[in-house]
Biopython code that builds the backbone (N, CA, C, O; Angstrom):
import numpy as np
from Bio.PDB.StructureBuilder import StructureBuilder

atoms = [
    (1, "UNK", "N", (0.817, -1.196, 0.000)),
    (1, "UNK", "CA", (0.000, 0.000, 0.000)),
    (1, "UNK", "C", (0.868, 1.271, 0.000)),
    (1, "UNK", "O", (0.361, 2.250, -0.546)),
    (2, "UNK", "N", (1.919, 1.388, 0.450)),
    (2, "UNK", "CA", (2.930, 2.372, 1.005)),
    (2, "UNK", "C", (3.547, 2.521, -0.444)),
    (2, "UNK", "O", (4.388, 3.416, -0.529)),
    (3, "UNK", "N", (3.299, 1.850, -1.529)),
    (3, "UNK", "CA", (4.025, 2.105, -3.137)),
    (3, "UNK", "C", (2.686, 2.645, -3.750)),
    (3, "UNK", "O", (2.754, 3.002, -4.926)),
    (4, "UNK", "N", (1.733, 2.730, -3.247)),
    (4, "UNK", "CA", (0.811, 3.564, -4.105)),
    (4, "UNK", "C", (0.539, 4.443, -3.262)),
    (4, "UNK", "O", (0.105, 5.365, -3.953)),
    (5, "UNK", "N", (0.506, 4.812, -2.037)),
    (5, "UNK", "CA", (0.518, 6.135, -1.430)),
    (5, "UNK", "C", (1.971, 7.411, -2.264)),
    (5, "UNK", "O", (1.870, 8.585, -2.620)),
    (6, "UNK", "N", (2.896, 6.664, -2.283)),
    (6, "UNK", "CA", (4.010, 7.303, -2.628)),
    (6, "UNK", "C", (3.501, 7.799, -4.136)),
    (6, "UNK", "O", (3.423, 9.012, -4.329)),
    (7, "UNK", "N", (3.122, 6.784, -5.309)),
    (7, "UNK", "CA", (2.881, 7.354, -6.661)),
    (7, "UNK", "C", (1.819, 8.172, -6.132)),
    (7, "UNK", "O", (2.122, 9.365, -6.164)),
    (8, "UNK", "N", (0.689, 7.938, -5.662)),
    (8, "UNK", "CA", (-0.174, 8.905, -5.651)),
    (8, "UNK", "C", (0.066, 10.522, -4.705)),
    (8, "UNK", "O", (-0.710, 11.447, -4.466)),
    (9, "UNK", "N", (1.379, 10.301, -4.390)),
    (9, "UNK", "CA", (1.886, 11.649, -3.983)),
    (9, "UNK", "C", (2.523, 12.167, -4.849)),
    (9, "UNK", "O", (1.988, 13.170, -5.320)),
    (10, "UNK", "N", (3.435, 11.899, -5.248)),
    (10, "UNK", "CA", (4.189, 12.258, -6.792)),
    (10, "UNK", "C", (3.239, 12.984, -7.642)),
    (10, "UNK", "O", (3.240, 14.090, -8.183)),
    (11, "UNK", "N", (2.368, 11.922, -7.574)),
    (11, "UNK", "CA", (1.442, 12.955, -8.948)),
    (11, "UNK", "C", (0.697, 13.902, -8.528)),
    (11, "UNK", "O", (0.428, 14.858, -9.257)),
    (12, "UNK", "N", (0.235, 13.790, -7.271)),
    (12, "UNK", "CA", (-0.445, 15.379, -6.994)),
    (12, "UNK", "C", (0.471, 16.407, -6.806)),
    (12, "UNK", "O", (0.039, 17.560, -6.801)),
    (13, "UNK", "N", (1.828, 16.169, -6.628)),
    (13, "UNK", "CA", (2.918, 17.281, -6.033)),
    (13, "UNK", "C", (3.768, 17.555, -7.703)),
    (13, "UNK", "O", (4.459, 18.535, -7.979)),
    (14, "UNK", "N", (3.415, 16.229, -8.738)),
    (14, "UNK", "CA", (3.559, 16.803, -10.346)),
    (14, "UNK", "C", (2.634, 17.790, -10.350)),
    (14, "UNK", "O", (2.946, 18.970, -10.192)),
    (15, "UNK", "N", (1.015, 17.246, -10.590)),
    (15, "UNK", "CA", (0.340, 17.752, -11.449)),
    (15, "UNK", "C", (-0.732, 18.970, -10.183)),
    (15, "UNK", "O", (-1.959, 19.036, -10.262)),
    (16, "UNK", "N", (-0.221, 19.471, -9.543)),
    (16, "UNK", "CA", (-1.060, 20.232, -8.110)),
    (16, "UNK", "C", (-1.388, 21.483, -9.179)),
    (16, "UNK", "O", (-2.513, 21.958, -9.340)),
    (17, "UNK", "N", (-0.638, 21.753, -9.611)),
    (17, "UNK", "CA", (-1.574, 23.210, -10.423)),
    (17, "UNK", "C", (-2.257, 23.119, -11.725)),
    (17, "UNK", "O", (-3.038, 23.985, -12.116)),
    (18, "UNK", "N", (-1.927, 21.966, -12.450)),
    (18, "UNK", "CA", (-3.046, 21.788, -13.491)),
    (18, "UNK", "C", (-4.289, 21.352, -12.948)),
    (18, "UNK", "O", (-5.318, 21.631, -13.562)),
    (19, "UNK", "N", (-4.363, 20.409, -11.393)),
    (19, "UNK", "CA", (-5.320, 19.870, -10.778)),
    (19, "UNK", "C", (-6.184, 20.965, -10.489)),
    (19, "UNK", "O", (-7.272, 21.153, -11.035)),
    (20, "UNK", "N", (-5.608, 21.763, -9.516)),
    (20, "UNK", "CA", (-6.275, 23.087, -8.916)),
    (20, "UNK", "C", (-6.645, 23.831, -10.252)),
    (20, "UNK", "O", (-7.464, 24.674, -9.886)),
    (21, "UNK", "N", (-6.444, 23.976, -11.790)),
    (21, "UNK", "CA", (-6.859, 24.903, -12.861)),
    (21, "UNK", "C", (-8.579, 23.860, -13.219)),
    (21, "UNK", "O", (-9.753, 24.217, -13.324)),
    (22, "UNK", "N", (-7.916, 22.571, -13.301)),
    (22, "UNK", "CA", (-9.013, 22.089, -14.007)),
    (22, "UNK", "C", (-10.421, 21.604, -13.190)),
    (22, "UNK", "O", (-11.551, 21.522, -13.671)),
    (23, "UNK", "N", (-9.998, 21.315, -11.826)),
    (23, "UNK", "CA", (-11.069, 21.211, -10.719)),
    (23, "UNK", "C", (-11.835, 22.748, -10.720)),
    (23, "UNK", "O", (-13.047, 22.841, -10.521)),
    (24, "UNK", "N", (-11.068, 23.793, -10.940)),
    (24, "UNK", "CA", (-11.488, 24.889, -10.350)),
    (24, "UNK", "C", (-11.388, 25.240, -8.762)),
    (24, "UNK", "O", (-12.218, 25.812, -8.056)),
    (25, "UNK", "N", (-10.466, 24.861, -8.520)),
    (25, "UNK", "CA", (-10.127, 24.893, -6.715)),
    (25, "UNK", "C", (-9.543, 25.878, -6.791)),
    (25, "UNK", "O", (-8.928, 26.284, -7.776)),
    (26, "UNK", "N", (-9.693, 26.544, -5.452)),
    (26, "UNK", "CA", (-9.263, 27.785, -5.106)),
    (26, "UNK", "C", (-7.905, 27.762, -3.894)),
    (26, "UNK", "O", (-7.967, 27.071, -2.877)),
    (27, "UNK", "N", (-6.831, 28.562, -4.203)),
    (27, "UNK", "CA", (-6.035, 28.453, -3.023)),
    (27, "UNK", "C", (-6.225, 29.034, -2.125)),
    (27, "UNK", "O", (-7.235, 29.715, -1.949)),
    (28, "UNK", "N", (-4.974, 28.861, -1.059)),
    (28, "UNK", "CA", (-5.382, 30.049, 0.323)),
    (28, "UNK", "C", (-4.963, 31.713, -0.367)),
    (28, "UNK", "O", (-5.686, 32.655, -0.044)),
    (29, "UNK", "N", (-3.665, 31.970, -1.393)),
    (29, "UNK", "CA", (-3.611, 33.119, -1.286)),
    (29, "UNK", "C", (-5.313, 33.741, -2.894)),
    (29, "UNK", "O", (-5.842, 34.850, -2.970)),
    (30, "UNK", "N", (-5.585, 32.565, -3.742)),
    (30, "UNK", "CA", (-7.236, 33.073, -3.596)),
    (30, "UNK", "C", (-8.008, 33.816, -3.272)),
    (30, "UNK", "O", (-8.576, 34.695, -3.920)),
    (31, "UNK", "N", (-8.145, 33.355, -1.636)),
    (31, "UNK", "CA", (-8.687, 33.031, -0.908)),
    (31, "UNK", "C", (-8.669, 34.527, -0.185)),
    (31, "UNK", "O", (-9.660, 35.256, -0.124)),
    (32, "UNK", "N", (-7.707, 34.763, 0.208)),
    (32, "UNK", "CA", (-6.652, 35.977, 0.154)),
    (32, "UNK", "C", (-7.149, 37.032, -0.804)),
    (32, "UNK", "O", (-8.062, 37.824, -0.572)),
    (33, "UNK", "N", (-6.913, 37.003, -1.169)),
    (33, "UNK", "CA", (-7.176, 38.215, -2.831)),
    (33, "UNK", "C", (-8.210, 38.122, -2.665)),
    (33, "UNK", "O", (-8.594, 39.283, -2.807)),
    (34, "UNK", "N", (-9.552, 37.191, -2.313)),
    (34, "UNK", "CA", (-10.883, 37.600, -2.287)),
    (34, "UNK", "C", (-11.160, 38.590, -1.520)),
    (34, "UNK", "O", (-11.876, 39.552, -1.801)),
    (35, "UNK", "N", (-10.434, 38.319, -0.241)),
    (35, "UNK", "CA", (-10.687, 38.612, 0.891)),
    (35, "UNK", "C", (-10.724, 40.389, 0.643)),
    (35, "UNK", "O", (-11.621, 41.173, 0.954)),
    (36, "UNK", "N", (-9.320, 40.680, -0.068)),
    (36, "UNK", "CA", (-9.039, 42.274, -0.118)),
    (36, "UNK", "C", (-9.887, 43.196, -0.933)),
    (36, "UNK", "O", (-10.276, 44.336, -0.677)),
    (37, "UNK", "N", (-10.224, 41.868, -2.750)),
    (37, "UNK", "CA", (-11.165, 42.686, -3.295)),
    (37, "UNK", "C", (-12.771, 43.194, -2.927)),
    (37, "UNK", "O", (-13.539, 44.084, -3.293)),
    (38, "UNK", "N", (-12.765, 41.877, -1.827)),
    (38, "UNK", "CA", (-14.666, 42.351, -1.111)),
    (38, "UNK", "C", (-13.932, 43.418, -0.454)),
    (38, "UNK", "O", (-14.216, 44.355, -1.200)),
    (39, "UNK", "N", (-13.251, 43.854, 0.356)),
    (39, "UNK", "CA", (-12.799, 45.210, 1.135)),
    (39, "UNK", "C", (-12.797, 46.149, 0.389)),
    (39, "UNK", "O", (-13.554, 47.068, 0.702)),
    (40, "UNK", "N", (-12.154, 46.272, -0.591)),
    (40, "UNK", "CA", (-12.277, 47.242, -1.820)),
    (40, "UNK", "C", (-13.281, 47.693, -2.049)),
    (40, "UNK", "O", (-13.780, 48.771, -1.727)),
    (41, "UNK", "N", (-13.726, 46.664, -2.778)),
    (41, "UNK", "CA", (-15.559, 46.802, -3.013)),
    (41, "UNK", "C", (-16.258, 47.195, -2.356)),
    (41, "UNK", "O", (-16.996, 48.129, -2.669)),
    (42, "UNK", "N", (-16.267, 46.714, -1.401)),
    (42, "UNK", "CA", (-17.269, 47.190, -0.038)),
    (42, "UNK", "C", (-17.152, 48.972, 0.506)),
    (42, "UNK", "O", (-18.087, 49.705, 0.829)),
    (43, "UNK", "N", (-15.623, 49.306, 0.455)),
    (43, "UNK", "CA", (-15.312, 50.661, -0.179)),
    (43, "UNK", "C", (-15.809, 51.654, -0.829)),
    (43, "UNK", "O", (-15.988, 52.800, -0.416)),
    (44, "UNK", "N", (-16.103, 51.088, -2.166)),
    (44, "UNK", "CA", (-16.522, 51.830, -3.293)),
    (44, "UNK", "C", (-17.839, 51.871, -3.182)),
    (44, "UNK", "O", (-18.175, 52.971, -3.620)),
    (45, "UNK", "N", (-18.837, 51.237, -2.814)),
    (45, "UNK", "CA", (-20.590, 51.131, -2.455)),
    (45, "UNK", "C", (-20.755, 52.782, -2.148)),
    (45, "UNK", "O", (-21.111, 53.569, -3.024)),
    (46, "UNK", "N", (-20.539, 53.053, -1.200)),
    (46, "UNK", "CA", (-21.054, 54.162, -0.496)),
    (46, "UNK", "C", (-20.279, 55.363, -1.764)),
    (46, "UNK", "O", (-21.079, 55.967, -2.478)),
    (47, "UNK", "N", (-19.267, 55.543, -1.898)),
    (47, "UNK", "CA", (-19.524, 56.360, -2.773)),
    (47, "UNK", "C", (-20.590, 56.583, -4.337)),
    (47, "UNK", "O", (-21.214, 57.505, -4.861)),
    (48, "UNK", "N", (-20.300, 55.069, -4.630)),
    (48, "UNK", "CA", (-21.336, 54.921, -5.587)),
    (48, "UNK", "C", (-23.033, 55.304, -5.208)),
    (48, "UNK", "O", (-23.667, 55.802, -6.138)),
    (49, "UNK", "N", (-23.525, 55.159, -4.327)),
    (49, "UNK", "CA", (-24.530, 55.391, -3.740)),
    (49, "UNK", "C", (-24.531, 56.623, -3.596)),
    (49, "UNK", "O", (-25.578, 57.113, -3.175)),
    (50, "UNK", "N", (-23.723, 57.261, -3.803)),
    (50, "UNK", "CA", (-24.144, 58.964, -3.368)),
    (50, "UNK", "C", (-23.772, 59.241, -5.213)),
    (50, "UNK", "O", (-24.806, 59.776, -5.615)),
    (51, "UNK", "N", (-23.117, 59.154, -6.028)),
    (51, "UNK", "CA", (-23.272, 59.369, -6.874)),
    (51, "UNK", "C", (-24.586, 58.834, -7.612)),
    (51, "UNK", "O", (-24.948, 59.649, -8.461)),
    (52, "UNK", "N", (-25.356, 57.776, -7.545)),
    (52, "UNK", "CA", (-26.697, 57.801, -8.069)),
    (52, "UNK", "C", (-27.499, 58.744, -7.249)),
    (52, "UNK", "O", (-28.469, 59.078, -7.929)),
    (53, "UNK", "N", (-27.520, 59.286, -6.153)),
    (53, "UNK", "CA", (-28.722, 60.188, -5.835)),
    (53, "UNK", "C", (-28.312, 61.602, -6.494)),
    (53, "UNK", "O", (-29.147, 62.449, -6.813)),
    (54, "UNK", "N", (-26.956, 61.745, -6.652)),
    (54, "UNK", "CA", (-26.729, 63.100, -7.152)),
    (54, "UNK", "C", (-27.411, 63.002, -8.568)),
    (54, "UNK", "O", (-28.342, 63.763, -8.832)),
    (55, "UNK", "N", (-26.910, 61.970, -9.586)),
    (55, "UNK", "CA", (-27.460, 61.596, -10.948)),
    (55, "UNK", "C", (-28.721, 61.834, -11.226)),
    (55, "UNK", "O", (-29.181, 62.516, -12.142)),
    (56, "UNK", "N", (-29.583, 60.899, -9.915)),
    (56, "UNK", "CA", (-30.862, 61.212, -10.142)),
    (56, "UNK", "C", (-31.112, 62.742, -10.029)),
    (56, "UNK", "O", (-31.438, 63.554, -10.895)),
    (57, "UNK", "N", (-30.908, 62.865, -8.947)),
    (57, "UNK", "CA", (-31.318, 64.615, -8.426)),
    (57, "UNK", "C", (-30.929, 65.364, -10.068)),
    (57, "UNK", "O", (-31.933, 65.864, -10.574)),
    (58, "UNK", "N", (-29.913, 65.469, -10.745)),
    (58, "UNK", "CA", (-29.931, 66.125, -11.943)),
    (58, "UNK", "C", (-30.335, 65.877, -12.986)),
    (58, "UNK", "O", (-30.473, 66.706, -13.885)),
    (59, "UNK", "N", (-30.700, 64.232, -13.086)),
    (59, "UNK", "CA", (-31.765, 64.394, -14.386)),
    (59, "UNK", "C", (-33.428, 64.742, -13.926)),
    (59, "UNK", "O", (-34.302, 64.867, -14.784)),
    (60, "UNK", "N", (-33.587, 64.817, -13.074)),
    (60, "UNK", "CA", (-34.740, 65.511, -12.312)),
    (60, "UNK", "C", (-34.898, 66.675, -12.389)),
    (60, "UNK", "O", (-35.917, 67.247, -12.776)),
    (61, "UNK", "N", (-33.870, 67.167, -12.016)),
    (61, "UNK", "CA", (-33.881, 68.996, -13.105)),
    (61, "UNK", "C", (-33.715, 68.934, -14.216)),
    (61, "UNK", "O", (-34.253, 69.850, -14.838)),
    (62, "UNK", "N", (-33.094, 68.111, -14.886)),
    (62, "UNK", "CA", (-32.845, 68.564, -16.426)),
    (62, "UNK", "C", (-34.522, 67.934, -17.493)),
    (62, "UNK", "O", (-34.906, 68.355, -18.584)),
    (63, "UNK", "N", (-35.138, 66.859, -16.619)),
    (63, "UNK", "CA", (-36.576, 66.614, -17.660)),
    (63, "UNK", "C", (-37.243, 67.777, -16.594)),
    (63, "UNK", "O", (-36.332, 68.581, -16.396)),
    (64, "UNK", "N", (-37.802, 67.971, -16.241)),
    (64, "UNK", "CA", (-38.281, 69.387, -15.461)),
    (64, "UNK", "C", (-37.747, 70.405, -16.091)),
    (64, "UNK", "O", (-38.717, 71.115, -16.354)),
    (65, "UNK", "N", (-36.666, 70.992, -16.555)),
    (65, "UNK", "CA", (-36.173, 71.917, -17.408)),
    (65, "UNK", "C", (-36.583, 71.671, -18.918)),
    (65, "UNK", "O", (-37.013, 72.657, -19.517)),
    (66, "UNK", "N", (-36.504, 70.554, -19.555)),
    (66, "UNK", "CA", (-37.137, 70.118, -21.070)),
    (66, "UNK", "C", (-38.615, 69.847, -20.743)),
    (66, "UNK", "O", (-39.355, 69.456, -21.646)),
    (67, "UNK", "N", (-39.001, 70.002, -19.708)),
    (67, "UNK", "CA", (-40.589, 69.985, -20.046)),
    (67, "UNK", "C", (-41.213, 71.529, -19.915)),
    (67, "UNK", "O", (-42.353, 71.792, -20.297)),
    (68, "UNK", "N", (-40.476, 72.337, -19.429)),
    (68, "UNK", "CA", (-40.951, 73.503, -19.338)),
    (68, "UNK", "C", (-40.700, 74.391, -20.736)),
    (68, "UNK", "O", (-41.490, 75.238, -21.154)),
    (69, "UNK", "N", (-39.386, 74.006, -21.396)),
    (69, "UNK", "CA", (-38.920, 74.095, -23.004)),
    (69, "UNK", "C", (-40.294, 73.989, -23.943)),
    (69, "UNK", "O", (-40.801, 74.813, -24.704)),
    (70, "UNK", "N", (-40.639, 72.804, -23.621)),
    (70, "UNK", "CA", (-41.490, 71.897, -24.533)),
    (70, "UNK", "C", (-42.817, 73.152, -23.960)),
    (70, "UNK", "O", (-42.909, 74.024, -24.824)),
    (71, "UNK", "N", (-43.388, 73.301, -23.264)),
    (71, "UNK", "CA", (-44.643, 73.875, -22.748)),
    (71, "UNK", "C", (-44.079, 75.381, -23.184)),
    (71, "UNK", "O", (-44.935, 76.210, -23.494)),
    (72, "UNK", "N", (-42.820, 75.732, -23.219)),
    (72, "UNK", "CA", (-43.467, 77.546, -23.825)),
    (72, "UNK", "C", (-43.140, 77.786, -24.997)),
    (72, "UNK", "O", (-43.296, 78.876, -25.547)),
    (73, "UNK", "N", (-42.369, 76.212, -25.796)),
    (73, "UNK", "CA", (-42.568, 76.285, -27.017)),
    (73, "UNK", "C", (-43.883, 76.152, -28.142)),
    (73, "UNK", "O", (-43.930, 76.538, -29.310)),
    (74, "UNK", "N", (-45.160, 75.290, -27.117)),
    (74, "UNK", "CA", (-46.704, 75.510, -27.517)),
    (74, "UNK", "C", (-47.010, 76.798, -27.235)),
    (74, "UNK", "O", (-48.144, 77.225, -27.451)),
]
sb = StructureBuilder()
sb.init_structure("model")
sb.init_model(0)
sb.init_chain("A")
sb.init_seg("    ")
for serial, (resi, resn, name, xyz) in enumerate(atoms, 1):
    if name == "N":
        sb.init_residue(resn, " ", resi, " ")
    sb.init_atom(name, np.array(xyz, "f"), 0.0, 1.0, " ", f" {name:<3s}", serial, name[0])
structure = sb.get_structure()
C-alpha cells in the first residue's frame, strides 16, 4: 500500500496546479485576494450610492427643465 501512497503523492505534487486549474479549486492566497477585493468593493458602495442620488437629483432637473422648453414652445 505504502508504493501507491508514494505514486499517488508524486502525482499530486507533479500535477497540483493543473489539478487546482481544471477542478477549479481555489487556493489560500485566492482566498486571500478575495478577501481584499470584497474590502475594496465594499469601499466603493457608499460612494457609488451617493453618486446615483446626485445623478438622479440632476436628471430631475434637467426633464423638469425640457418639459418647461417643450410647454413655452406651444
Amino acid at each position: 500500500m505504502k508504493l501507491i501512497d508514494d505514486y499517488v503523492n508524486e502525482y499530486i505534487d507533479r500535477n497540483m496546479e493543473y489539478l487546482i486549474d481544471e477542478w477549479g479549486l481555489a487556493t489560500q492566497r485566492d482566498a486571500t485576494d478575495f478577501r481584499k477585493r470584497i474590502q475594496r468593493l465594499e469601499q466603493e458602495v457608499h460612494p457609488l450610492g451617493e453618486f446615483e442620488t446626485l445623478a438622479s437629483e440632476r436628471l430631475s432637473r434637467l426633464e423638469a427643465r425640457l418639459k418647461k422648453l417643450k410647454e413655452e414652445r406651444l
